[in-house]
C-alpha positions as a LaTeX table, in Angstrom:
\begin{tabular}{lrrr}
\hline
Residue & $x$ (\AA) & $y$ (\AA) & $z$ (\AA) \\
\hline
Unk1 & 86.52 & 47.06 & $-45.30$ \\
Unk2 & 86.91 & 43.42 & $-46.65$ \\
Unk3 & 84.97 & 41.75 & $-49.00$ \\
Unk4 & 82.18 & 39.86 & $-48.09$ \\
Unk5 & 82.23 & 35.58 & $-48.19$ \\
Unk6 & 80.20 & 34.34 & $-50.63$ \\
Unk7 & 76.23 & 34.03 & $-49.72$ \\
Unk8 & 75.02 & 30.66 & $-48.60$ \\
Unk9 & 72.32 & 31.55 & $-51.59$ \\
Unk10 & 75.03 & 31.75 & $-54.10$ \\
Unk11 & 76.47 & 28.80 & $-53.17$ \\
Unk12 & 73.96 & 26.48 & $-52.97$ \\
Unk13 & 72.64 & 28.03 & $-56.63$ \\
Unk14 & 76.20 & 26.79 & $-57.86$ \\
Unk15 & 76.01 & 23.50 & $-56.02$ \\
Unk16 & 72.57 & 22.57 & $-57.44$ \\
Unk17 & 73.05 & 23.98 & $-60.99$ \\
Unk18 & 75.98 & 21.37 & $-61.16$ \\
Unk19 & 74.11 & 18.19 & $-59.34$ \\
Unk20 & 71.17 & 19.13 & $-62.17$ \\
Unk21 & 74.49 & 19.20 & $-64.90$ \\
Unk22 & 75.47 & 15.20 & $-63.08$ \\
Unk23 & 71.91 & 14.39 & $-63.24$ \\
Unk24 & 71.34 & 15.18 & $-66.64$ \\
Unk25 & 74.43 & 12.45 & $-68.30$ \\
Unk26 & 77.53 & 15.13 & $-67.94$ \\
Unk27 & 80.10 & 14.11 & $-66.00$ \\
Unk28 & 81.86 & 16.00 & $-63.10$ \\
Unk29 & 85.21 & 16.68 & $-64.95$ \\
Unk30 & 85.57 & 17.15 & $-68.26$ \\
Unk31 & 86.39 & 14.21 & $-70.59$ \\
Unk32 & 87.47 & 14.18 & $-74.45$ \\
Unk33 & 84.55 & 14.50 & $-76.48$ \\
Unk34 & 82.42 & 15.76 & $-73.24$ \\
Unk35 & 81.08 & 19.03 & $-71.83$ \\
Unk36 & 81.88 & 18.55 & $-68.32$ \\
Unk37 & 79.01 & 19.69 & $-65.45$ \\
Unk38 & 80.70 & 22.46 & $-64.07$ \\
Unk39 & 80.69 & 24.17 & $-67.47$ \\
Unk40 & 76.64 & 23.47 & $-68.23$ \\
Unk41 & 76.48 & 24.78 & $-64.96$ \\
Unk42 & 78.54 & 28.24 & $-66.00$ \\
Unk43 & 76.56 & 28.10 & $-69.19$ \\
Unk44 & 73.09 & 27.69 & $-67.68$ \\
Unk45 & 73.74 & 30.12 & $-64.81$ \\
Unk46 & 75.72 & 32.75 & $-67.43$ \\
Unk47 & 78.40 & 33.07 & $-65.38$ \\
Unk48 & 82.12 & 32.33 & $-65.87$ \\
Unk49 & 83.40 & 29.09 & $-65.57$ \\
Unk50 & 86.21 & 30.06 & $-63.32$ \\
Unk51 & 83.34 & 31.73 & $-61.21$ \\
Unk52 & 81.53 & 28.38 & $-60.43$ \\
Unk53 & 84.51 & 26.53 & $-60.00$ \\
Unk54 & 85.64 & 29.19 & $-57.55$ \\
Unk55 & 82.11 & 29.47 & $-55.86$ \\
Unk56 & 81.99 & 25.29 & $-55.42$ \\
Unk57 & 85.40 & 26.04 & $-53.54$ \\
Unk58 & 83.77 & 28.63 & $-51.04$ \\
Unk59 & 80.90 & 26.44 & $-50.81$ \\
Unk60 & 82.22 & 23.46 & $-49.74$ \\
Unk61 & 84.90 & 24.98 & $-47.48$ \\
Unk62 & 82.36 & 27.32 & $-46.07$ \\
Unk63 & 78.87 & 25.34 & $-45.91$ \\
Unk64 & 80.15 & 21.86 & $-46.51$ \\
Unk65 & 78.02 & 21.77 & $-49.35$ \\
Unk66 & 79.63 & 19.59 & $-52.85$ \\
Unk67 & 77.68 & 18.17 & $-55.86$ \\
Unk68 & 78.58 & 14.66 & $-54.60$ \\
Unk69 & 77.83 & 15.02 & $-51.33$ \\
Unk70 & 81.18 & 14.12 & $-49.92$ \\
Unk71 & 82.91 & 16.97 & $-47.99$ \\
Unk72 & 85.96 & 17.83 & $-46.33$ \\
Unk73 & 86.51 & 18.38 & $-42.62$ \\
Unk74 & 88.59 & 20.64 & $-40.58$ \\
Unk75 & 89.24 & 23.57 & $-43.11$ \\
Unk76 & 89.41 & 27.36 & $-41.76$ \\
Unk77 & 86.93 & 29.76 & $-43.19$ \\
Unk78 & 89.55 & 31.93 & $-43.65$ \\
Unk79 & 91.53 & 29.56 & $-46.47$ \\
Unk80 & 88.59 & 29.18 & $-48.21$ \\
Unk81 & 88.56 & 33.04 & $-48.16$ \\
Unk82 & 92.10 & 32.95 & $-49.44$ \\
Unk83 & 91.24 & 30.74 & $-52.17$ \\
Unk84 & 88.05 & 32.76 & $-53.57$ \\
Unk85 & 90.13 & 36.11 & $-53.45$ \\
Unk86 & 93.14 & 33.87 & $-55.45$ \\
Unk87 & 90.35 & 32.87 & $-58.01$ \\
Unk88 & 88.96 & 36.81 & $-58.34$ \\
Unk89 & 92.66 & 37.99 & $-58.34$ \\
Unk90 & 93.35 & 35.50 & $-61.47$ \\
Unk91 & 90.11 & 36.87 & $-63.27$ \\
Unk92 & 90.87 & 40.58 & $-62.81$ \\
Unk93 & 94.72 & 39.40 & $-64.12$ \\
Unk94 & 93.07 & 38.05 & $-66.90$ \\
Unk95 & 90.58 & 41.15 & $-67.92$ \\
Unk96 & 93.67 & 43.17 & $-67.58$ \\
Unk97 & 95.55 & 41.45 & $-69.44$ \\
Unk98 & 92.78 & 41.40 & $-72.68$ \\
Unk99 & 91.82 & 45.17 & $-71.82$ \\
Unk100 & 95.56 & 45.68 & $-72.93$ \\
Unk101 & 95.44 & 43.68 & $-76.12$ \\
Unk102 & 92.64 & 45.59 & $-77.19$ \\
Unk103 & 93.86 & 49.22 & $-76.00$ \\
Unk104 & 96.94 & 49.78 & $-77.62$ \\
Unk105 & 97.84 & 52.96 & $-75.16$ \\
Unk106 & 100.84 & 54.98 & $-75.43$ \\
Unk107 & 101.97 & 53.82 & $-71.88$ \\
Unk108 & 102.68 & 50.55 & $-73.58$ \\
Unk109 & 104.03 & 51.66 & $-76.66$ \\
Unk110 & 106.70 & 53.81 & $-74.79$ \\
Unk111 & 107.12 & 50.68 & $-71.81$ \\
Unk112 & 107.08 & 47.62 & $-73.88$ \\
Unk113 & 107.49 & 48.33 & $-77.39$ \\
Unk114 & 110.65 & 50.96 & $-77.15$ \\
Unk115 & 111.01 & 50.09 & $-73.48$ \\
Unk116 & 112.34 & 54.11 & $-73.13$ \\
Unk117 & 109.56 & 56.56 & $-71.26$ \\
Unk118 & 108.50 & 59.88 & $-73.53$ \\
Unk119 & 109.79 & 63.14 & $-72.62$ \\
Unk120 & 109.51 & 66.08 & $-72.96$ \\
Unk121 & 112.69 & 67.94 & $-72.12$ \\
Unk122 & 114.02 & 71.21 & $-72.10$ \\
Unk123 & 116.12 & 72.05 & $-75.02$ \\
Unk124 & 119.70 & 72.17 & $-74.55$ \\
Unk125 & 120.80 & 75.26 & $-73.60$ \\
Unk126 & 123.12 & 75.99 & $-76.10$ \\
Unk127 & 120.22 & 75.97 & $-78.97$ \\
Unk128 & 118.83 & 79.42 & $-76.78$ \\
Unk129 & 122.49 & 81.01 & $-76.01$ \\
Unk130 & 123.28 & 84.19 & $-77.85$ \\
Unk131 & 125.72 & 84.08 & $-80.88$ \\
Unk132 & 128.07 & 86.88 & $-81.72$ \\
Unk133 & 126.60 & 88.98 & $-84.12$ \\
Unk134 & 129.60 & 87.92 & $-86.78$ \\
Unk135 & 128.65 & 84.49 & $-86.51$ \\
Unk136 & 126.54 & 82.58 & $-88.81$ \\
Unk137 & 124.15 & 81.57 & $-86.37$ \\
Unk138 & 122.59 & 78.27 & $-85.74$ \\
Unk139 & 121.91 & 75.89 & $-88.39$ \\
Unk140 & 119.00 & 73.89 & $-88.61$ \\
Unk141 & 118.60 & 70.76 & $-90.87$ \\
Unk142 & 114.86 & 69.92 & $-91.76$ \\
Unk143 & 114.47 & 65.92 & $-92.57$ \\
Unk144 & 111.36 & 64.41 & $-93.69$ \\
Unk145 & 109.59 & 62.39 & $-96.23$ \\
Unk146 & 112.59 & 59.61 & $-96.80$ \\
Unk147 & 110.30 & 56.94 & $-97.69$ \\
Unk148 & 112.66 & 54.34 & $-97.21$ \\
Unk149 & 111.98 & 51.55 & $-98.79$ \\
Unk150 & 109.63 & 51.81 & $-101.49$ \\
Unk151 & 110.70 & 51.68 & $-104.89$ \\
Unk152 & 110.39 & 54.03 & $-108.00$ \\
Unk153 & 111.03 & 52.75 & $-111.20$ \\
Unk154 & 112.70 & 55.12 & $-113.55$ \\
Unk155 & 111.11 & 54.16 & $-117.11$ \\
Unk156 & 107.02 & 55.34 & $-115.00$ \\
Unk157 & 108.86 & 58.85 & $-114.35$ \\
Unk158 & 110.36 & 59.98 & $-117.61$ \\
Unk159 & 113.53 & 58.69 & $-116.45$ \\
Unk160 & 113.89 & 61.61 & $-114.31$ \\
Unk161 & 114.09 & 59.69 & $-110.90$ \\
Unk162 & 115.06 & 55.87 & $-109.59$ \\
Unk163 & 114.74 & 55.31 & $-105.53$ \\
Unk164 & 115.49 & 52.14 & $-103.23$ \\
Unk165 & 117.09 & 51.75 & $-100.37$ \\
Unk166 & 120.44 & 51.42 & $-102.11$ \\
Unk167 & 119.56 & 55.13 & $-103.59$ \\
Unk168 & 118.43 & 56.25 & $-100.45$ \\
Unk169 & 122.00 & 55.29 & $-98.71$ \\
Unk170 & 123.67 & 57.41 & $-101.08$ \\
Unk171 & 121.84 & 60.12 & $-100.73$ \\
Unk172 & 121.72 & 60.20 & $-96.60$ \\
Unk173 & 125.17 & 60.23 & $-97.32$ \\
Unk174 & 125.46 & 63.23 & $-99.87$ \\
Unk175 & 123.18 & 65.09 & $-97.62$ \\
Unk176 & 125.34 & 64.95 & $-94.72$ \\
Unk177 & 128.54 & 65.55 & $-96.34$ \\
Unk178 & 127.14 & 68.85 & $-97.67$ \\
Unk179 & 125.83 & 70.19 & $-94.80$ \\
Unk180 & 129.41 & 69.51 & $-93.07$ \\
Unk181 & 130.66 & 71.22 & $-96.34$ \\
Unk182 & 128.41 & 74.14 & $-96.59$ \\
Unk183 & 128.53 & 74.56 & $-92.75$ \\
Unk184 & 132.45 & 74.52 & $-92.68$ \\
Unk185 & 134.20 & 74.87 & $-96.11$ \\
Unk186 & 131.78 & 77.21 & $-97.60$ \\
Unk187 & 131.40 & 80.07 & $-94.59$ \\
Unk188 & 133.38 & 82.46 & $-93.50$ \\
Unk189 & 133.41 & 82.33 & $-89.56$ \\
Unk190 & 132.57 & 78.54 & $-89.18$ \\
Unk191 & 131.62 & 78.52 & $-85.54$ \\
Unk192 & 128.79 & 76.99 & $-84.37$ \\
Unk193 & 126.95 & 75.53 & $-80.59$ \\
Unk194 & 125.66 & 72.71 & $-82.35$ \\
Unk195 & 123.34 & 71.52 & $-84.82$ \\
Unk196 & 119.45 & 71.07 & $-84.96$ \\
Unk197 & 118.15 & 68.12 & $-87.11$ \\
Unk198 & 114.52 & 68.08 & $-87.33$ \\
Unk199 & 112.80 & 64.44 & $-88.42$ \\
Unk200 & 109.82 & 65.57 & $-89.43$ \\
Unk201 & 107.93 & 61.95 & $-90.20$ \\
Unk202 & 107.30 & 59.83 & $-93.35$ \\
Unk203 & 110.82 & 58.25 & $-92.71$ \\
Unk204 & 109.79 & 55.61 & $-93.93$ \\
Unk205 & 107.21 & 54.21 & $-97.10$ \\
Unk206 & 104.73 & 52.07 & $-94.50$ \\
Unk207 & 102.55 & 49.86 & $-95.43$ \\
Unk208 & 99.31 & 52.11 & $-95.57$ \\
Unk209 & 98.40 & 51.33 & $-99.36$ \\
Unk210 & 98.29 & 48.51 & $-101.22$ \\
Unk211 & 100.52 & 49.54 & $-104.23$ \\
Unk212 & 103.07 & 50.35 & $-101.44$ \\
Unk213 & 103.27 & 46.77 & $-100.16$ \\
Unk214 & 103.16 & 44.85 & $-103.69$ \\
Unk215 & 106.33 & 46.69 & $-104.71$ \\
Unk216 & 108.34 & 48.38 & $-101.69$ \\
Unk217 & 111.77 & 46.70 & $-101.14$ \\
Unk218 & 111.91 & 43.79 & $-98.53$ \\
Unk219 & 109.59 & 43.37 & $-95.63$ \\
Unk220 & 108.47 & 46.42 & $-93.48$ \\
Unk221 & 111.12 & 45.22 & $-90.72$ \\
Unk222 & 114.40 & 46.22 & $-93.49$ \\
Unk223 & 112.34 & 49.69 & $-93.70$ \\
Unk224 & 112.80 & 50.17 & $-89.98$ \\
Unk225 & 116.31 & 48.47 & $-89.47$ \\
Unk226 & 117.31 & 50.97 & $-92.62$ \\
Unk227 & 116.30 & 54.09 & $-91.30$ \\
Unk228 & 117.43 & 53.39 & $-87.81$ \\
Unk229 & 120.55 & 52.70 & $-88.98$ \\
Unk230 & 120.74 & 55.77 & $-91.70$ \\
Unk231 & 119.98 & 57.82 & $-88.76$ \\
Unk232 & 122.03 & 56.67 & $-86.21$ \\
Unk233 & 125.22 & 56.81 & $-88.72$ \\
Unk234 & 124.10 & 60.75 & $-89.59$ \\
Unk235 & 123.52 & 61.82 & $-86.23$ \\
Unk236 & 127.14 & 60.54 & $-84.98$ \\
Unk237 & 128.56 & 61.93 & $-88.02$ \\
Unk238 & 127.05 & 65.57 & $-87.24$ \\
Unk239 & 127.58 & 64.85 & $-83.14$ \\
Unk240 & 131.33 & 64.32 & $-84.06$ \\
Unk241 & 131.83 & 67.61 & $-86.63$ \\
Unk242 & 129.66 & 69.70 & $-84.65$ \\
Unk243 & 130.11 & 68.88 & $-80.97$ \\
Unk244 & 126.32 & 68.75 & $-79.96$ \\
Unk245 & 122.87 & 68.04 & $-81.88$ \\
Unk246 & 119.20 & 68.61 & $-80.83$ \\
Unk247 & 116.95 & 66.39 & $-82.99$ \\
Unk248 & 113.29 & 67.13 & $-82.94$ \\
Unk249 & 111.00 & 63.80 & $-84.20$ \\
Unk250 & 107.37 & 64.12 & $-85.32$ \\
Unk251 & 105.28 & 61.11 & $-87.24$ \\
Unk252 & 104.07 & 61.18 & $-90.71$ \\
Unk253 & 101.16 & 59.71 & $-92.09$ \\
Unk254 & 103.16 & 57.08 & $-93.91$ \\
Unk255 & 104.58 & 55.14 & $-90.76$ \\
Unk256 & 100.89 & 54.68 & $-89.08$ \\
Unk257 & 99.65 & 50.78 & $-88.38$ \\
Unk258 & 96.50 & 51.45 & $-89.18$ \\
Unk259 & 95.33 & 51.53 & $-93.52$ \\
Unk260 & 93.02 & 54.86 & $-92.39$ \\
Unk261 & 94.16 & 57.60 & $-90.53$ \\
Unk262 & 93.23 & 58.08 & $-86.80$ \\
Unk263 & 92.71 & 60.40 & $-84.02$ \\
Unk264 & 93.38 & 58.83 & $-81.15$ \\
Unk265 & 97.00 & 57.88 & $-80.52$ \\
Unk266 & 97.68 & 59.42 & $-83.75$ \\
Unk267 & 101.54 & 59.57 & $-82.77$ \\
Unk268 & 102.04 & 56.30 & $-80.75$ \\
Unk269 & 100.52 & 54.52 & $-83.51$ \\
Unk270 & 103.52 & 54.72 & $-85.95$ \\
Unk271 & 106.36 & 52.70 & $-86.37$ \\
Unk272 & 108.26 & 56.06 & $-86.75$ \\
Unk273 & 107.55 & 56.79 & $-83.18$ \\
Unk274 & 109.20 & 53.81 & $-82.43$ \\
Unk275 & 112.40 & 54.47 & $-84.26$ \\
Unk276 & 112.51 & 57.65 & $-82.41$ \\
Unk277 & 112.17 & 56.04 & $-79.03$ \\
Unk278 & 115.38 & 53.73 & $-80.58$ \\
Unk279 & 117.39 & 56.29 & $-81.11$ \\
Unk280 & 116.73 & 57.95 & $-78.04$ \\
Unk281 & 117.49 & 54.92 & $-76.19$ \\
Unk282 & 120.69 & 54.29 & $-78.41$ \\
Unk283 & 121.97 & 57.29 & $-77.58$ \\
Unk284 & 121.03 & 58.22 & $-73.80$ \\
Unk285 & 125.00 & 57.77 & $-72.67$ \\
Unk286 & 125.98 & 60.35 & $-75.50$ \\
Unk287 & 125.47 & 63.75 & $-73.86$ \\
Unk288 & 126.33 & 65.32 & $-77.05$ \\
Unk289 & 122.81 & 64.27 & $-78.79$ \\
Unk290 & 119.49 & 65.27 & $-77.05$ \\
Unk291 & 115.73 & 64.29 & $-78.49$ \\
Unk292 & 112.43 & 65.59 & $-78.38$ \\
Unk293 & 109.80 & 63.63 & $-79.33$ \\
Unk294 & 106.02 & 64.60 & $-77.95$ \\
Unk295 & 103.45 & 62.67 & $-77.92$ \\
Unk296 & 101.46 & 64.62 & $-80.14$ \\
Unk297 & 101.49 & 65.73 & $-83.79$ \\
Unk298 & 103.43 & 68.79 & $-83.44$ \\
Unk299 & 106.67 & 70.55 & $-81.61$ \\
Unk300 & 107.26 & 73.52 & $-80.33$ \\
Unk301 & 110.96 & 74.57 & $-79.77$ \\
Unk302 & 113.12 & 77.80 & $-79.86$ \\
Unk303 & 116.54 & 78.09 & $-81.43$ \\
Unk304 & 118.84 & 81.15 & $-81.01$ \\
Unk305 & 115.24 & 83.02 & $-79.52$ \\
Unk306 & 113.31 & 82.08 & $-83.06$ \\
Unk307 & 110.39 & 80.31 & $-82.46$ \\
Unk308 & 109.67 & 77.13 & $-84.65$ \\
Unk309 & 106.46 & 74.72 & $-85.07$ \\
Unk310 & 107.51 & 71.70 & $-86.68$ \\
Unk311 & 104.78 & 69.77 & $-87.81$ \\
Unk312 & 104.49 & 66.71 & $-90.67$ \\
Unk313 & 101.80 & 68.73 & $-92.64$ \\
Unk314 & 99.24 & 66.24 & $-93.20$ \\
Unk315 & 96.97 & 67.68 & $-90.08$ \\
Unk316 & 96.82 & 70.57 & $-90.76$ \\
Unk317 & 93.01 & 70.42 & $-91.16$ \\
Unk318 & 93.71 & 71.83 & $-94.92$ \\
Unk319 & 92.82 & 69.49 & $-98.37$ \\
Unk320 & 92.75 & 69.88 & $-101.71$ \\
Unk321 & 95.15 & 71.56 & $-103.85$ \\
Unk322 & 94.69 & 74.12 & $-107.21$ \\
Unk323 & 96.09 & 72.95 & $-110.70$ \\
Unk324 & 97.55 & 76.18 & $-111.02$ \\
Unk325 & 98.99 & 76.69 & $-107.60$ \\
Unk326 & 99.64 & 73.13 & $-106.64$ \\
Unk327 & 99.46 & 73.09 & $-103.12$ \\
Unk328 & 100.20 & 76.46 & $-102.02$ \\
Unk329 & 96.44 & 76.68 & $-101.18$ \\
Unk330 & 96.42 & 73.64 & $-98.86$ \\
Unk331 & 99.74 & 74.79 & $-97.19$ \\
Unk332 & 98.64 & 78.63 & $-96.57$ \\
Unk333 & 95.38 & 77.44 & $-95.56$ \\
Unk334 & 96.25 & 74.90 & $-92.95$ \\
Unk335 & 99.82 & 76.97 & $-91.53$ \\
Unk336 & 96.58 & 79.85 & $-91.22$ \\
Unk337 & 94.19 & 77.09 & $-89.10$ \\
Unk338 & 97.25 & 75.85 & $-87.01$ \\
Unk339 & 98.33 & 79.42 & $-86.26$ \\
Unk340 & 94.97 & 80.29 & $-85.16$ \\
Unk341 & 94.88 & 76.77 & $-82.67$ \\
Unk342 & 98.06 & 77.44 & $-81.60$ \\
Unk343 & 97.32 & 81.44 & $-80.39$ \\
Unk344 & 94.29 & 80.19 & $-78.41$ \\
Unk345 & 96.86 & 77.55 & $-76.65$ \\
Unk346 & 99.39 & 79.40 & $-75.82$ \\
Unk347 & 101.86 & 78.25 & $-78.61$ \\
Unk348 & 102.61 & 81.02 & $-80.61$ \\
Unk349 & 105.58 & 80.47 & $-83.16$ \\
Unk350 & 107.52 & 82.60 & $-85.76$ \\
Unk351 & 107.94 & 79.87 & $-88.48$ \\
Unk352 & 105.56 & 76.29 & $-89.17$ \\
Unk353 & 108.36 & 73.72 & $-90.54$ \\
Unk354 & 106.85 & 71.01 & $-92.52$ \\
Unk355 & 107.17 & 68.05 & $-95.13$ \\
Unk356 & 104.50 & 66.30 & $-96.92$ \\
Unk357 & 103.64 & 68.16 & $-100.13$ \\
Unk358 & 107.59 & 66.63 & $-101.38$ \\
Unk359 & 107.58 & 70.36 & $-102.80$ \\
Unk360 & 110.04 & 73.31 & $-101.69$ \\
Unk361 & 108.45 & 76.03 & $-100.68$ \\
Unk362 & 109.74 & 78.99 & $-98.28$ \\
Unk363 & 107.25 & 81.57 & $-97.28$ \\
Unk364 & 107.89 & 84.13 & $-94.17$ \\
Unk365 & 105.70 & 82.35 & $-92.35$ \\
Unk366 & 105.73 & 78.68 & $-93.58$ \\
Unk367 & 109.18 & 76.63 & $-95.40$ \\
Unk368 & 107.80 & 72.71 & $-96.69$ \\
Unk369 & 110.48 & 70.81 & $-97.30$ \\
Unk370 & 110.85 & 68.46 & $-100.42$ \\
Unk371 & 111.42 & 64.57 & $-100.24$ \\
Unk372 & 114.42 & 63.04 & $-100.10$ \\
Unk373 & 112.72 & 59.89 & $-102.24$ \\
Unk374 & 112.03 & 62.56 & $-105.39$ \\
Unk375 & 109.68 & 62.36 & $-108.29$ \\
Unk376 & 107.29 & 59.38 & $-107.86$ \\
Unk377 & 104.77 & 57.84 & $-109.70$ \\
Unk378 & 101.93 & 59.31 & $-108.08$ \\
Unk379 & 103.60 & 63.00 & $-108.42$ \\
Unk380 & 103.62 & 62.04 & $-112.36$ \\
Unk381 & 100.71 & 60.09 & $-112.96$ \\
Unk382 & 98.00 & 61.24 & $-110.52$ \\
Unk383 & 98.93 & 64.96 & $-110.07$ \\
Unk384 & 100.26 & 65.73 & $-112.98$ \\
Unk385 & 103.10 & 67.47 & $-110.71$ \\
Unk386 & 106.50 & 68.98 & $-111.91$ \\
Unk387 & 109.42 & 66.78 & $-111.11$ \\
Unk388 & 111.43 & 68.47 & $-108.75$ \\
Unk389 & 115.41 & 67.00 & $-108.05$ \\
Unk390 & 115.54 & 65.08 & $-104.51$ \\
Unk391 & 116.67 & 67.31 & $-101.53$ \\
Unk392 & 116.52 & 68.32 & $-98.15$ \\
Unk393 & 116.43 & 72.05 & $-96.27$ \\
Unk394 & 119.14 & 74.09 & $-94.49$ \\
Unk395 & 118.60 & 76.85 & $-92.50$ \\
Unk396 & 120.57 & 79.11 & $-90.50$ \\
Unk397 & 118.87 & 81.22 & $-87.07$ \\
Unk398 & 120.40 & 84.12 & $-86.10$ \\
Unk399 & 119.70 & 85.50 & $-82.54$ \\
Unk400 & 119.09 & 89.38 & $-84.25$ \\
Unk401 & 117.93 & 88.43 & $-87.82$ \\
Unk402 & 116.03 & 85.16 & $-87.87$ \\
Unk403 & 116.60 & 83.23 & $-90.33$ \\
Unk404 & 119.34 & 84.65 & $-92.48$ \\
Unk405 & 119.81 & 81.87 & $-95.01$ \\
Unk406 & 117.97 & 78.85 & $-96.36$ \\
Unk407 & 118.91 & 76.76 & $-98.95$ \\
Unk408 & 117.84 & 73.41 & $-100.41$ \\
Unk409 & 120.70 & 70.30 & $-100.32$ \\
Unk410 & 120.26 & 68.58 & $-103.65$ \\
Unk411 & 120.81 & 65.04 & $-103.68$ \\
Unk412 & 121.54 & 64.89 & $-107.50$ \\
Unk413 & 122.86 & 66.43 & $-109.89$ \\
Unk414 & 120.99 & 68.69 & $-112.24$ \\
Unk415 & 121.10 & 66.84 & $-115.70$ \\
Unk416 & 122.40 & 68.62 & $-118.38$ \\
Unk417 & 120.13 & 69.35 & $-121.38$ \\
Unk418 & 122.87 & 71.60 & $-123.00$ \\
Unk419 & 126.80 & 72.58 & $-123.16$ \\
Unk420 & 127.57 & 74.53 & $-119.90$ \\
Unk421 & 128.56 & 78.37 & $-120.43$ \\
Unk422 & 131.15 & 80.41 & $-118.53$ \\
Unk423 & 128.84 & 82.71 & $-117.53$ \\
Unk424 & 125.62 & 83.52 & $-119.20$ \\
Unk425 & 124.31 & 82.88 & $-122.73$ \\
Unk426 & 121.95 & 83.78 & $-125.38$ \\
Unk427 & 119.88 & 80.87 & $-126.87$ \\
Unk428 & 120.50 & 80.71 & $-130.82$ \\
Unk429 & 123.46 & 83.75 & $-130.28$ \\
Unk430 & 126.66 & 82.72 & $-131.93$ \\
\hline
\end{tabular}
């Protein structure tokens, strides 16, 4: 059923609201330097002045009733009905447009920020295929915590660690070189599916505290042209060695837009969700490289029938840490709350990969991977933490054992404190 025309009531209250607006000095259309009577009229009737201009319309097309008294002839009722459903259609247009500006949804993040639609596909099928029990199995390269472009200065660390984006090239570039090394030079039956490269967030430093944005490297944009491009180099580097590569993306805390943490759109707030949607989109014609990326938190995937969680670790629902134990509490304590979350939902997993802490540490149940960026000044001066070399994880899944190896790809080398031995020594033997 169609609307209704507008009441002769409501007209004639528009009409007469602006005649008292004439009456009273202000003119019919605005002038410089003068409220015009239509919007006194708006004002004193608290309505919209788009409304009362659209309700004069009706009125004088309908009722032949105007504020000066001088009407027009020979007009259809049903144009003026045309007209006042224009005028609504522009207002709704307009509160739809604001309700967007102030709802940041992930419909428009994914549509007009990445302009690629979320996912949520299958994985490939090699990544669930059966390897030969000689085979190494499936390798799996966990990523996280790159904190591309901040800075650390070496004389606040002990001279134990420097980091900017310069650093950070040559170590994306170390890191992929010695997977392709340890995957092919270094085992003995070097036959693979394919590769899985898990992001798992803080990519980049953000702009979430202050001391982050009064000394990171170059605007926030060269933190997300950097990492795009790191990426998009190591994933074509890996797509070409090992023929096919399943990357599964989940944000850190770092990348957010907001200064405080939040619940809502937890994941489509982040910049890092962006540059995942980028890379998706840069590489939908190669059919060699496949993404996940949900729209939550955390990802569920299986590789070579192991069952992973991969997750950044900072919602876990766990705080606090132990100066003895670090944050082994924190990490137990929060893999234990997620396991328990995930059994009531139906997403029951073998092993919870994570980032975070910037610590290694591999449990049966739980492997937190260190940071690529290394020993940092907070890590020094507010934790009191042990400096730990910059590196990444490898892992291998095989389809009868699990995982069979893990190992950690250092980024530098370990400094020498003494002259190296052939094999084994004795401090103070001859």
């Amino acid at each position: 059923m169609g609307q209704k025309p507008l009441s002769k009531d409501l007209a004639e209250q528009a009409v007469d609201a602006v005649k008292q607006a004439i009456a009273d000095g202000y003119p019919l259309n605005a002038i410089p330097g003068k409220l015009g009577a239509v919007t006194v009229a708006a004002d004193n009737l608290k309505e919209n002045r788009g409304t009362i201009r659209s309700r004069l319309k009706v009125a004088e097309h309908l009722y032949g009733l105007t504020p000066d008294g001088i009407t027009s002839t020979g007009t259809d009722p049903r144009d003026a009905e045309i007209i006042r459903l224009k005028d609504e259609l522009r207002d709704r247009n307009a509160q739809l447009t604001n309700l967007h500006r102030e709802n940041l949804s992930a419909e428009r993040v994914r549509e007009f920020v990445t302009s690629v639609k979320s996912t949520l596909p299958d994985p490939p099928d090699w990544t669930l295929t059966e390897t030969a029990i000689g085979d190494p199995g499936v390798p799996l390269a966990l990523w996280s915590d790159w904190h591309v472009g901040e800075v650390v200065f070496r004389d606040q660390v002990g001279g134990v660690n420097e980091f900017n984006i310069e650093i950070a090239q040559r170590r994306v570039r170390r890191l992929v070189q010695r997977i392709i090394e340890i995957c092919f030079q270094y085992t003995v039956n070097p036959s693979y599916p394919g590769i899985v490269v898990c992001l798992g967030g803080d990519m980049i430093s953000g702009i979430i505290h202050e001391e982050l944005t009064e000394t990171m490297e170059g605007p926030l944009s060269d933190q997300i042209r950097e990492t795009y491009r790191l990426l998009v180099w190591a994933l074509k580097q890996l797509a070409d060695k090992f023929g096919a590569v399943f990357v599964v993306a989940v944000v850190g805390n770092h990348g957010r837009l907001h200064h405080k943490p939040r619940a809502k759109n937890r994941v489509q707030d982040s910049f890092e969700y962006m540059i995942y949607h980028f890379l998706a989109d840069k590489f939908d014609d190669d059919e060699r490289i496949n993404f996940f990326i949900p729209d939550q938190t955390d990802a569920w995937f299986e590789v070579a029938g192991h069952r992973f969680l991969l997750t950044h670790g900072d919602s876990t629902g766990a705080r606090g840490g132990d100066g003895i134990i670090g944050a082994i509490g924190p990490i137990v304590r929060g893999e234990k709350k997620v396991r328990d979350v995930a059994g009531f939902t139906g997403d029951a997993y073998d092993v919870a990969l994570m980032g975070h802490y910037h610590i290694s540490v591999s449990l049966d149940n739980v492997i937190v991977n260190p940071t690529l960026k290394g020993y940092d000044e907070f890590a020094r001066n507010v934790l009191r933490a042990r400096p730990e070399r910059p590196a990444q994880t490898l892992i291998f899944i095989h389809p009868e054992k699990g995982i069979i190896d893990e190992r950690r790809i250092w980024l530098e080398d370990k400094p020498e404190r003494r002259p190296v031995s052939d094999f084994v020594a004795i401090p103070g033997a001859p």
